[in-house]
C-alpha positions in Angstrom: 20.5 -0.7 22.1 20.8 3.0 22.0 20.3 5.1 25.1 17.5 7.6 25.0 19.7 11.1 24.9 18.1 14.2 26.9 16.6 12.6 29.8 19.1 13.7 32.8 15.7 15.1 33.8 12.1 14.8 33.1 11.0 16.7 29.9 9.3 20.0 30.4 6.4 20.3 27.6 4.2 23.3 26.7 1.8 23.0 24.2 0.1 26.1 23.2 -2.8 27.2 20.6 -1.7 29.0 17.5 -2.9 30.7 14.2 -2.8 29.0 10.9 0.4 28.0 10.3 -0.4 27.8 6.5 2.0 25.1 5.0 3.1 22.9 7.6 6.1 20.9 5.9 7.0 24.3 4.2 8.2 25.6 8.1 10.1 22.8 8.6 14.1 23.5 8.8 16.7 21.5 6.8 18.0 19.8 10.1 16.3 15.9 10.4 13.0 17.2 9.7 10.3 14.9 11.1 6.6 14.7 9.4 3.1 13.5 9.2 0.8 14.9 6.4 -2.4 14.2 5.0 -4.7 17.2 3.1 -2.6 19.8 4.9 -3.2 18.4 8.0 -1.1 16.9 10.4 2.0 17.3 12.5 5.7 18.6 11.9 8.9 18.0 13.7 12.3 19.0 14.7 15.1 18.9 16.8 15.3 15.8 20.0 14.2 15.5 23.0 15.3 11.9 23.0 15.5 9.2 20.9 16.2 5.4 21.4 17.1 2.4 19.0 14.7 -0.1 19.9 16.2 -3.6 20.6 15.2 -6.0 18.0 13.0 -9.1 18.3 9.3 -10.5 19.1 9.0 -8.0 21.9 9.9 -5.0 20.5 6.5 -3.2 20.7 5.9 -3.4 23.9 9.5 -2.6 24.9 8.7 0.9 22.9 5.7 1.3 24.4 7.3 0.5 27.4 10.5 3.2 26.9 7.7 5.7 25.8 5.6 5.5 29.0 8.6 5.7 31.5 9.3 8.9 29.6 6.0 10.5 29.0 4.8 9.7 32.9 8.0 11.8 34.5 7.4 14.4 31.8 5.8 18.0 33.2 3.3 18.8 30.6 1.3 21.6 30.2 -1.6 20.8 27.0 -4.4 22.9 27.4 -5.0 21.6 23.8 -5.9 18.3 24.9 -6.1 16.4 20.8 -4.6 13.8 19.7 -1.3 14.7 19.2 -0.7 17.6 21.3 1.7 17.6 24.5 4.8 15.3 23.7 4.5 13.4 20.9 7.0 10.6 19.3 7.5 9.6 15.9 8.6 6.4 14.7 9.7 3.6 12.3 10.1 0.2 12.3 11.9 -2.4 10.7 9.4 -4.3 8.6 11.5 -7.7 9.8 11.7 -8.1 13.7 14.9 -9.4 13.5 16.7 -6.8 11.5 18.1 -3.8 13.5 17.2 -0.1 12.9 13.6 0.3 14.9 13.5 4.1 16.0 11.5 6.6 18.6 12.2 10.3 18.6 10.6 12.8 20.9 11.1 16.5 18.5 12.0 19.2 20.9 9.3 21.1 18.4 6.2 20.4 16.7 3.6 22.2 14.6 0.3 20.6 13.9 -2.9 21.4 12.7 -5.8 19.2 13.1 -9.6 20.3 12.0 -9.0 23.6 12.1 -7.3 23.8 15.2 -3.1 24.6 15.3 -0.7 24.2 17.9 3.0 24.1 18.4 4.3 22.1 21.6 8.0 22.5 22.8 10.3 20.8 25.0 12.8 22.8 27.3 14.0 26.0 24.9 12.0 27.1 22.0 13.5 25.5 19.0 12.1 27.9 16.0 14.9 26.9 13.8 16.2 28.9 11.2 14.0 27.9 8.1 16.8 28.1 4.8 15.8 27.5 1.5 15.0 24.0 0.3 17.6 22.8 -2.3 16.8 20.4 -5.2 19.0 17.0 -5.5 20.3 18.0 -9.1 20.8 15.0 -11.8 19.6 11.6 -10.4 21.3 8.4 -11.5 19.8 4.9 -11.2 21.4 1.7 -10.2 20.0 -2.0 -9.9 19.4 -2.5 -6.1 19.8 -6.2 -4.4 18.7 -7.8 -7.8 18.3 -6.7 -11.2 15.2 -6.5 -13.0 16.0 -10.1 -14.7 16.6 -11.4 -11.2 14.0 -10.2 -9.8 11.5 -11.6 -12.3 13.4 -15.2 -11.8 12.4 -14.4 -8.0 8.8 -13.8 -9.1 8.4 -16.7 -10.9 10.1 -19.0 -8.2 7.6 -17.8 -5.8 4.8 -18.6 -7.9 6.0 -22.0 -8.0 6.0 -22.5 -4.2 2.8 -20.9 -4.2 1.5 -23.5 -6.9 3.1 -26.0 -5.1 1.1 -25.3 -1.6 3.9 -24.3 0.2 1.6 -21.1 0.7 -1.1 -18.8 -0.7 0.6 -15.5 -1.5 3.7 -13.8 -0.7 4.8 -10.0 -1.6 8.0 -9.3 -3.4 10.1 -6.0 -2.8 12.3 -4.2 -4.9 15.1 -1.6 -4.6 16.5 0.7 -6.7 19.6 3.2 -6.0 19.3 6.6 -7.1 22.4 9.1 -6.7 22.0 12.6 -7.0 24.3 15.3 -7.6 23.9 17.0 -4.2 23.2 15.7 -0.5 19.4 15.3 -0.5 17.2 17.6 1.0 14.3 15.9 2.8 11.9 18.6 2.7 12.0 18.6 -1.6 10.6 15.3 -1.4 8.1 15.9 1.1 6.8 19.1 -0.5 6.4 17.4 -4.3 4.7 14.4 -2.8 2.5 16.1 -0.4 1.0 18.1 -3.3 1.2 15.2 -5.8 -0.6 12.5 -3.7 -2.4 14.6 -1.3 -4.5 11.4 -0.4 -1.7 9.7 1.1 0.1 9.7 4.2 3.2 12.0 3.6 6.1 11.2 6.2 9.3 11.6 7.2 11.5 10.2 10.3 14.8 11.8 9.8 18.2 11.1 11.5 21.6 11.6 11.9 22.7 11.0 8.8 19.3 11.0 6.3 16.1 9.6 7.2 13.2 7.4 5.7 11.1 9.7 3.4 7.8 8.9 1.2 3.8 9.0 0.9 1.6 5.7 1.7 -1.7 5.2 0.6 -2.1 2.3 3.4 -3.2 3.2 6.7 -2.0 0.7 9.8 -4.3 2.1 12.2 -5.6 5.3 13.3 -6.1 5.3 17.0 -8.2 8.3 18.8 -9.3 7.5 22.1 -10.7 3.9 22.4 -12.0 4.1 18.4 -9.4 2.9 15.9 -9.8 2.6 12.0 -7.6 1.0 9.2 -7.3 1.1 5.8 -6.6 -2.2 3.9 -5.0 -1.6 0.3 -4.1 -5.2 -1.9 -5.0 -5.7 -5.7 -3.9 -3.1 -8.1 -4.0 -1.8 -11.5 -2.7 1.1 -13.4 -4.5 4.5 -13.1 -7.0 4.7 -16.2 -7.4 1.3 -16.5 -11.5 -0.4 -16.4 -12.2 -0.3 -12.3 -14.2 -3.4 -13.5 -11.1 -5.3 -14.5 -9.9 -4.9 -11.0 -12.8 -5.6 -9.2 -13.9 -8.7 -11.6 -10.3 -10.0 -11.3 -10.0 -13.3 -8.8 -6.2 -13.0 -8.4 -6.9 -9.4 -7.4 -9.7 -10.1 -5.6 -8.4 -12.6 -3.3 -5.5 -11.4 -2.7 -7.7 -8.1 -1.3 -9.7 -10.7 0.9 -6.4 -12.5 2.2 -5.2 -8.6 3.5 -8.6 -8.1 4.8 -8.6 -11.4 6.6 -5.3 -10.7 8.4 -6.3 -7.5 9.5 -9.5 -8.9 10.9 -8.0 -11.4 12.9 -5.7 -9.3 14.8 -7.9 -7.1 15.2 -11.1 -9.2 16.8 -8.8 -10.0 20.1 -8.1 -6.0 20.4 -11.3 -5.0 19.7 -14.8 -4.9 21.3 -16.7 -4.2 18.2 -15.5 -4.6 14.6 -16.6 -3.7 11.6 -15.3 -4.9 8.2 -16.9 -4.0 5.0 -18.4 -7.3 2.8 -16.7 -5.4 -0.7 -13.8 -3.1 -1.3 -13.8 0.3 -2.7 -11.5 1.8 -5.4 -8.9 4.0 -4.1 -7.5 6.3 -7.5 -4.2 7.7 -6.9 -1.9 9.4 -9.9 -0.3 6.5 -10.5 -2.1 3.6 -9.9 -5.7 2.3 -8.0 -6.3 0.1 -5.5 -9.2 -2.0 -3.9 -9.6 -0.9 -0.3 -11.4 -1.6 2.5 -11.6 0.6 5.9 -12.2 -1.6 8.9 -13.2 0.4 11.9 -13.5 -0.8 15.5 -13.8 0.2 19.3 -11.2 -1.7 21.7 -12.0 -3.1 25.0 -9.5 -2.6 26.8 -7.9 0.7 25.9 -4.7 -0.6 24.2 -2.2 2.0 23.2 -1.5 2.5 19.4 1.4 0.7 19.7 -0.3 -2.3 20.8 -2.5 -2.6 17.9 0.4 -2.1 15.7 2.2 -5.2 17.4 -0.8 -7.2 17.0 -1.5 -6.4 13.3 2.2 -6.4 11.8 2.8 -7.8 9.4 -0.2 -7.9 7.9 -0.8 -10.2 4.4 -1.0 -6.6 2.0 3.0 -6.6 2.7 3.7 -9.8 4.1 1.7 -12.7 2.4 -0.4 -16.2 3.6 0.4 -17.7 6.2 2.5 -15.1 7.9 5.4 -17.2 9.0 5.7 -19.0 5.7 5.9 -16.2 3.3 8.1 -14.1 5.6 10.9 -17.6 5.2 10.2 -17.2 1.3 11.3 -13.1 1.7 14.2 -13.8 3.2 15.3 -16.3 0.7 14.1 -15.0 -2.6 14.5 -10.7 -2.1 18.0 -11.0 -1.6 18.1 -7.9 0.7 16.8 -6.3 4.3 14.0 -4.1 3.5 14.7 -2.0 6.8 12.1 0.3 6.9 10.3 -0.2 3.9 6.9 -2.1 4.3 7.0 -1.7 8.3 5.2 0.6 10.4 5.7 4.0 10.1 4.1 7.0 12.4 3.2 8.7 15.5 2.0 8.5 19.0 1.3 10.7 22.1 1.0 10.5 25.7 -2.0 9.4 25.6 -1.5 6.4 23.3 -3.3 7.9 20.5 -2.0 8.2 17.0 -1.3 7.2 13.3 0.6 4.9 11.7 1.1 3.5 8.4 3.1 0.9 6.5 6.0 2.6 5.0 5.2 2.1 1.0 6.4 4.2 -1.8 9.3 5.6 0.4 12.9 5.9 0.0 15.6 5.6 2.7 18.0 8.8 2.2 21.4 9.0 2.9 23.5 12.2 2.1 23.5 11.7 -1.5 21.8 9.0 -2.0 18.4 7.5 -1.9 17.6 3.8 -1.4 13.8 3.0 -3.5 11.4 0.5 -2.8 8.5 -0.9 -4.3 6.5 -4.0 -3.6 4.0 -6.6 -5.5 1.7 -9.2 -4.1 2.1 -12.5 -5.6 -0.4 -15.0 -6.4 -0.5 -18.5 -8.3 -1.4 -17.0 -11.4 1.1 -14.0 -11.0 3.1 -13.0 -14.2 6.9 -11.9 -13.9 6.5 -9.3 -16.2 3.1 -7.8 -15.1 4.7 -8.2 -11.6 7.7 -5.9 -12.6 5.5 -3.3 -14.7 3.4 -2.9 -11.6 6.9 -2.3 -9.3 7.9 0.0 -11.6 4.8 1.8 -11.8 4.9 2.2 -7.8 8.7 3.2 -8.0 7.4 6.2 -10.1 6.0 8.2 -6.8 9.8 8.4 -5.8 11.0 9.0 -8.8 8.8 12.0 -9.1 9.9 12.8 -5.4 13.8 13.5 -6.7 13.1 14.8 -9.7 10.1 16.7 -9.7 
């Protein structure tokens, strides 16, 4: 376990209105940005205040929540704002696996957000208005097979769709990698800018570090916590974009797979929650590259949880894991070949006042100086077919892709 760093004394936070700040992820310097962007909205990081590797294991929620609070209660903070997200604010990511190491919280010493027409920039001890310097493209990409290679990984398909034939469980989602190289070190912020205007609809984020950082834009929303309200959004069974919306919705693999993601998230939900509601059909969600059925479950919690403690409760859910939980995390482990770090784990922010938004880290890339780390991810069902499986990986792959090479 890391130690938090900047904490020989209590944080000194000011959080203070401000004009438009027109593109948020356009002021962001070239220095481990950190972001959170939907529609233009949202919040914008850099710099650290303190950061902290969270210990793996079964308890490492509430050892983050835990961390968090001792550092935000000592913390002298002055938020005449008072929305979600103003005053200190940590971003985070964590492992989709609870064993695997790598979990991360980072209070910025800066951030800019904007959130229904209201802006505001918070800082910690000095102002930190970084020098902004131009963003710089990665050059040529190359591509290179990840854990498996494409035959592999279709071998790994169809195995699984034998256990899942077999009983052994009901669904189970695959991942992916692929290894791009590029020319020159990666800049972060050309990534964020071509998928924040590409898939405006989704979540576009990045939790940088040291030495690169986990970039990309999700369509799938963990949970959005503001006050004692919280909402998700459930995404499983997908087609290409421009295909019938009635093949989707009249499909059964697609359709239960959809219900066994909605299921999940209603169960771990209804001990959190006071009042619940889940939606008897999906909607279609259209993105650029493909479309989902999706369902927004909203709810009111009864005991005031913190964001973090709805996140514990509803990771994994069966969009990224599978049915039953424990079962088809056994079959990841032995048929993906690889630790998906932060891919397919909750990704986000929250405040002092346990508020905030996090997702599940798809169509994202892990950077490291020159190189990027791709993942994509397919649920699979009895009547799953290798190759469709793979078209549909490759399809999602594409948002990355795009990311690098514009």
């Amino acid at each position: 376990m890391s130690v938090a760093l900047g904490l020989k004394r209590p944080m000194v936070v000011r959080t203070v209105p401000v004009g438009d700040p027109g593109d948020l992820i356009a002021r962001l310097p070239d220095n481990a940005p950190f972001a959170w962007v939907r529609h233009g909205d949202g919040l914008v990081g850099w710099g650290e205040a303190a950061r902290v590797t969270v210990p793996h294991g079964p308890g490492r929620f509430a050892w983050a929540r835990a961390w968090l609070t001792s550092i935000f209660r000592a913390a002298d903070i002055h938020d005449p704002v008072g929305l979600p997200g103003s005053g200190p604010v940590a971003f985070g990511s964590f492992t989709f696996d609870p064993d695997s190491a790598g979990s991360t919280l980072v209070v910025p010493k800066t951030v800019l957000a904007r959130r229904d027409g209201r802006a505001w920039l918070t800082t910690i001890g000095e102002d930190t208005l970084d020098l902004v310097t131009p963003v710089r493209t990665p050059g040529r990409i190359r591509y290179s097979d990840g854990a498996l290679t494409t035959m592999e990984w279709e071998h790994a398909v169809a195995t699984a769709v034998k256990e899942i034939n077999s009983g052994r469980l009901d669904k189970v989602v695959l991942a992916r990698d692929l290894i791009a190289t590029a020319d020159r070190r990666i800049d972060p912020r050309a990534l964020l800018a071509r998928l924040a205007a590409r898939y405006p609809e989704c979540y576009t984020f990045s939790i940088g570090g040291p030495a690169g950082g986990l970039v990309g834009a999700t369509p799938e929303l963990l949970v959005r916590h503001t006050g004692r309200a919280i909402e998700s959004l459930v995404l499983a069974g997908t087609s290409p974009s421009g295909a019938d919306p009635a093949e989707l919705f009249g499909s059964a693999k697609n359709r239960y797979e959809h219900a066994c993601a909605v299921a999940s998230v209603r169960d771990a939900l209804a001990t959190l929650c006071g009042t619940l509601d889940v939606p008897d059909d999906p909607e279609l969600l259209v993105l650029p590259n493909v479309q989902h059925l999706a369902s927004r479950v909203t709810g009111r919690l009864s005991d005031g949880a913190s964001v973090l403690d709805v996140v514990a409760a509803m990771h994994p859910t069966a969009a990224v894991g599978g049915t039953p939980t424990a079962t088809a995390l056994e079959v990841i482990r032995e048929r993906e070949d690889m630790d998906r770090g932060g891919y397919a784990g909750p990704v986000g922010w929250i405040d002092a006042r346990g508020d905030g938004e996090w997702g599940i880290a798809l169509r994202c890339a892990a950077i490291t100086g020159d190189r990027a780390r791709l993942f994509a991810g397919c649920g699979i069902m009895g009547g799953s077919d290798p190759a469709g499986e793979l078209a549909e990986a490759q399809a999602k792959l594409r948002v990355m892709r795009y990311a690098l090479e514009g």
